[in-house]
C-alpha positions in Angstrom: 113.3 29.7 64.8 111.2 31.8 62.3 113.0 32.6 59.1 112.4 36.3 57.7 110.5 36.3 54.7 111.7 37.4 51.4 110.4 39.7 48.9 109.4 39.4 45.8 112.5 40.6 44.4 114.7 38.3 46.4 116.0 40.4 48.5 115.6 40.9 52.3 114.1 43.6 53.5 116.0 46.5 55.3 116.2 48.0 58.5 114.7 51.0 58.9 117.3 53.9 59.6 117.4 56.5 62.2 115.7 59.6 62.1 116.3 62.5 64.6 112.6 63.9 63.7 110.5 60.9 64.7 110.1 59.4 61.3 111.3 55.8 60.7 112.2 55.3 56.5 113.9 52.2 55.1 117.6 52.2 53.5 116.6 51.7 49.8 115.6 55.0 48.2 112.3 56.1 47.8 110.1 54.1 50.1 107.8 55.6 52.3 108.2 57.3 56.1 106.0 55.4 58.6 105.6 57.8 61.8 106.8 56.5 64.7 104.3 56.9 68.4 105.6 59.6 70.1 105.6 59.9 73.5 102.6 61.6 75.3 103.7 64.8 76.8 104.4 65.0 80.6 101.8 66.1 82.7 101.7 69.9 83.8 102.6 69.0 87.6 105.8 67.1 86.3 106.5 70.2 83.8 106.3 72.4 86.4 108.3 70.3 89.2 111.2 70.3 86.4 111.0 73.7 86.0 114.2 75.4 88.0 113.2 78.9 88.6 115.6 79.6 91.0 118.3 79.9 88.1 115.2 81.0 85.9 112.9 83.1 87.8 109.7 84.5 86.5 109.0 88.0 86.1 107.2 89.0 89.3 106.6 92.4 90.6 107.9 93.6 94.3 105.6 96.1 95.2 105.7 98.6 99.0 103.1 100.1 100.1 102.4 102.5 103.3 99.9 102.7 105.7 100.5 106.2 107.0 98.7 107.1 110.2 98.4 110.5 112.2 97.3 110.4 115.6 94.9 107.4 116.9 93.1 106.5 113.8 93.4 108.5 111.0 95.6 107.8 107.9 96.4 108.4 104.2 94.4 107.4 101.2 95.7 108.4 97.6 93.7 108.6 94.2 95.7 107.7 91.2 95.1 108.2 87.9 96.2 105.3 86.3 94.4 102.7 87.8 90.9 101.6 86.9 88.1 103.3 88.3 87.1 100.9 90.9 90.4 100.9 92.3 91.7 104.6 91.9 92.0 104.8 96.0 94.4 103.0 98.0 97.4 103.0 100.1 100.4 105.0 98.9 103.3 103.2 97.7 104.6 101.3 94.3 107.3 99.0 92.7 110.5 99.0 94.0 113.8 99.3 92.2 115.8 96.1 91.2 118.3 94.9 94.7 116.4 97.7 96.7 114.7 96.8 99.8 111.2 97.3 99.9 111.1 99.7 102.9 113.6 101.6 101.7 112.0 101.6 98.1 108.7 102.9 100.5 111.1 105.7 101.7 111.8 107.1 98.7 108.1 106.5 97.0 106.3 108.5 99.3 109.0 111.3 99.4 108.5 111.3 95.2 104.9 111.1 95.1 103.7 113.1 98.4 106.5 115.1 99.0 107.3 113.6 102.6 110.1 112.2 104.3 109.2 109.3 106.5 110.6 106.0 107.7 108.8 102.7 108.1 108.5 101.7 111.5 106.9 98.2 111.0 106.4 95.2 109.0 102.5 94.5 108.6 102.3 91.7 106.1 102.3 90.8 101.9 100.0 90.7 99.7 100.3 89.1 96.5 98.5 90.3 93.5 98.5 87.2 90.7 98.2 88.1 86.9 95.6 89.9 85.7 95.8 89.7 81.8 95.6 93.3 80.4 95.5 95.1 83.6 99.0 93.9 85.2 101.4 91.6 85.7 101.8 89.4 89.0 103.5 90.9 92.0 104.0 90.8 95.6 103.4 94.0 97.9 105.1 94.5 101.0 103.4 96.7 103.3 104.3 98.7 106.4 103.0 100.9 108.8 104.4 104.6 108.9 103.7 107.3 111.4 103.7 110.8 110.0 103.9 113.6 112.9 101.0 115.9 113.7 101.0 119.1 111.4 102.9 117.5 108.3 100.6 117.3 104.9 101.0 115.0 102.0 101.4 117.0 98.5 100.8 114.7 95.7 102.8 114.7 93.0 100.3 114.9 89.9 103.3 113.6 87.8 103.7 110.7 89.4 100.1 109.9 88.9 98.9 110.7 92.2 96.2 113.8 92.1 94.6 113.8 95.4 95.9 112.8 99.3 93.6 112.2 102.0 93.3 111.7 105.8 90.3 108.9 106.5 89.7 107.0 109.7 88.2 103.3 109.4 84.4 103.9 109.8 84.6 106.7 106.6 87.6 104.7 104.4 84.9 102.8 102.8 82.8 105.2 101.2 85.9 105.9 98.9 88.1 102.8 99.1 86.3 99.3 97.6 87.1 96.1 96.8 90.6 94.2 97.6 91.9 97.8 98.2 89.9 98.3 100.9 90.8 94.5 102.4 94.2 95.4 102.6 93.4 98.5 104.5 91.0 96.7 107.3 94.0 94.0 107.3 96.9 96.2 108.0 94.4 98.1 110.8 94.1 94.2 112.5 98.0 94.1 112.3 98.7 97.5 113.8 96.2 96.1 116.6 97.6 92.8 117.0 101.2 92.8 115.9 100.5 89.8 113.9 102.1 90.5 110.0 99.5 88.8 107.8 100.2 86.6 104.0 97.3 88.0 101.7 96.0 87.5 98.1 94.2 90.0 96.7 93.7 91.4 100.7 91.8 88.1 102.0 94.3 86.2 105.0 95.5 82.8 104.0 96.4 81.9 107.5 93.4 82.3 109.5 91.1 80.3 110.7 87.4 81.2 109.8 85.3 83.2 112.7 83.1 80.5 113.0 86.0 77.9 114.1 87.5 80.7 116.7 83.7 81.2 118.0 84.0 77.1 118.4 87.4 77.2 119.6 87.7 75.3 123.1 89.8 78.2 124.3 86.9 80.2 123.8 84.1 78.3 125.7 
């Protein structure tokens, strides 16, 4: 068995004590800390699994918006003043209330800012708008399809930020409406057509397959 050597002095050298901030020292005064290894942090994946955001969940925005149609093929398109100047045109709509459900919340949105009361008739899919640093935060929109009867006009509400309402059909939308704005807008026209409620980011589909796989489909050959 291998004896412990001895110091100099005589005397055996000491432990070294416990430390709740990682540094090891000896028991006799004034030696010097040697830092311990610490342990390498956990990968983000692990950080993330332990993460419980059901009792801590993140700050994310519900959002409903409106497709509001008149007749066969026209509907609604609002400019807003507080978005940026690519996206100023879009759907009507905004962020519902905390514990309200998002067609009600579309109720009483378009009743604020347009000065109409209406009722959502169907459910035509989300579309989830992740974090855009210094523009907003991440949110999810629920969007629905609501008929407006022949003869009743939409009056925005320049307080609310809406200054101007118009009716569009889908071959003229795109000379005012661009980028994931006007995505939505073709998507929720496929659902009223379909009936199939889409999951969107930013307006592109999540869950389809691309045209070139349904041309080579064997169902349709």
């Amino acid at each position: 068995m291998t004896r412990p050597m001895r110091r100099p002095d005589g005397l055996m050298p000491t432990a070294p004590a416990a430390s709740t901030d990682g540094v090891a020292r000896t028991a006799e005064e004034g030696a010097s800390p040697r830092l311990l290894p610490r342990a390498a942090d956990p990968p983000e994946s692990e950080a993330l699994a332990e993460t419980d955001y059901f009792t801590n969940p993140p700050p994310r925005r519900v959002g409903a918006l409106g497709l509001l149609t008149r007749g066969p093929c026209e509907f609604v398109i609002i400019r807003r003043t507080y978005w940026s100047p690519v996206s100023r045109w879009g759907l009507p709509g905004g962020s519902v209330a905390p514990n309200e459900r998002p067609w009600a919340g579309l109720s009483r949105l378009i009743e604020a800012k347009l000065s109409l009361r209406s009722t959502a008739t169907a459910f035509l899919g989300i579309d989830h708008a992740p974090t855009k640093p210094g523009h907003y935060e991440e949110g999810v929109n629920f969007l629905y399809h609501v008929p407006i009867p022949n003869g009743v006009e939409p009056l925005p509400v320049v307080e609310t930020g809406y200054v101007e309402a118009r009716w569009v059909t889908p071959e003229s939308v795109g000379e005012l409406v661009v980028d994931h704005e006007l995505l939505r807008i073709v998507h929720c026209l496929d659902v009223l057509r379909t009936r199939r409620p889409k999951e969107l980011v930013l307006g592109v589909p999540q869950h389809e397959q691309p045209l070139v796989q349904q041309a080579l489909s064997p169902s349709n050959m």
